[in-house]
N, C-alpha and C positions, 0 to 999 in steps of 0.2 A: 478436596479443595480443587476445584476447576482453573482453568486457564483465565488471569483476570481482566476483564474485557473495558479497554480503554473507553473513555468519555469523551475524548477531543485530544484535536493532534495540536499541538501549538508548531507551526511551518516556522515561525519568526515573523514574517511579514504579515499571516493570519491566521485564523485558530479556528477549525473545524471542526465540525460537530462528528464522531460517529455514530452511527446505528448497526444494530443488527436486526437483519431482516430473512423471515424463512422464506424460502424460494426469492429469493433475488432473480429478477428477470432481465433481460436489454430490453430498452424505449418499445422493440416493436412487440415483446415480449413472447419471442419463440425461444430467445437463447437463456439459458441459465449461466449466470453470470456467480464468479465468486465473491465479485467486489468491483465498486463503481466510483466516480470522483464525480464529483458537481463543483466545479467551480462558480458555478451562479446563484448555489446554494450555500457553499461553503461548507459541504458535507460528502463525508466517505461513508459510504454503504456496504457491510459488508454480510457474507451468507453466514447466516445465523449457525446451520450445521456444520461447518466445517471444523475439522480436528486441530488442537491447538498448533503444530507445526505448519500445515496449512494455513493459518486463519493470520499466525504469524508473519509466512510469505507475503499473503497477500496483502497484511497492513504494509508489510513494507513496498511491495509492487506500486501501490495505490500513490504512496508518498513518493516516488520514483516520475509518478504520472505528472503530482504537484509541480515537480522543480523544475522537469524538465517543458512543462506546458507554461510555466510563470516565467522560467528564463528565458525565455525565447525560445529554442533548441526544437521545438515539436518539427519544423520545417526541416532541419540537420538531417533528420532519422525519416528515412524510405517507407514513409506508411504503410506498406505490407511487414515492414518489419518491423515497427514500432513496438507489436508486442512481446513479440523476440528478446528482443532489446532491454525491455523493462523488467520481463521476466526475468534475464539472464543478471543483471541488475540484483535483484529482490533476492533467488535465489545464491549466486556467489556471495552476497552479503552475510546473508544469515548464514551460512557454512564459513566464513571468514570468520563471523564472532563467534560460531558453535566451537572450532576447535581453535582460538586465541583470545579467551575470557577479558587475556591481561588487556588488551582493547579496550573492555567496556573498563573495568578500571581506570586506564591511562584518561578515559574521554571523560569519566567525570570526576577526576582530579584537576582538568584542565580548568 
């Protein structure tokens, strides 16, 4: 049984399609990218091969992209650092719920 590969993000505000896609590229298509946001699409893209822990990050990185690009906040964060930022984001997340489960409990008992 494989890692089970979401269909759409529901943000609250809008509901996003994901895909997975082999070799994901950037626009100019030199970079290999793990994972992309479209906000004009309304779609998260993500690399098809990546390992379930990875693939994990990265939905969460991507949704990091969402909030802080929807709230305003993208101007806040020093464009060189921006991905810094989102990373560090994505991963302290997922190691905050990897080793305090009772977390995910508490959040959907709320």
């Amino acid at each position: 049984m494989g890692t089970p590969k979401l269909k759409r993000i529901d943000f609250g505000a809008a509901v996003y399609k994901v895909e997975y896609v082999e070799r994901l590229l950037a626009d100019d298509d030199n970079e290999k990218l793990r994972g992309q946001i479209s906000h004009t699409e309304c779609l998260v893209s993500l690399e098809e091969s990546l390992d379930p822990q990875d693939q994990f990050i990265t939905t969460l990185h991507e949704c990091f992209h969402y909030y802080i690009s929807q709230y305003g906040h993208s101007d806040s964060i020093n464009p060189n650092r921006l991905e810094g930022v989102i990373n560090t984001l994505a991963v302290g997340t997922t190691l905050l719920l990897r080793k305090n489960p009772a977390l995910i409990t508490m959040l959907q008992e709320l």
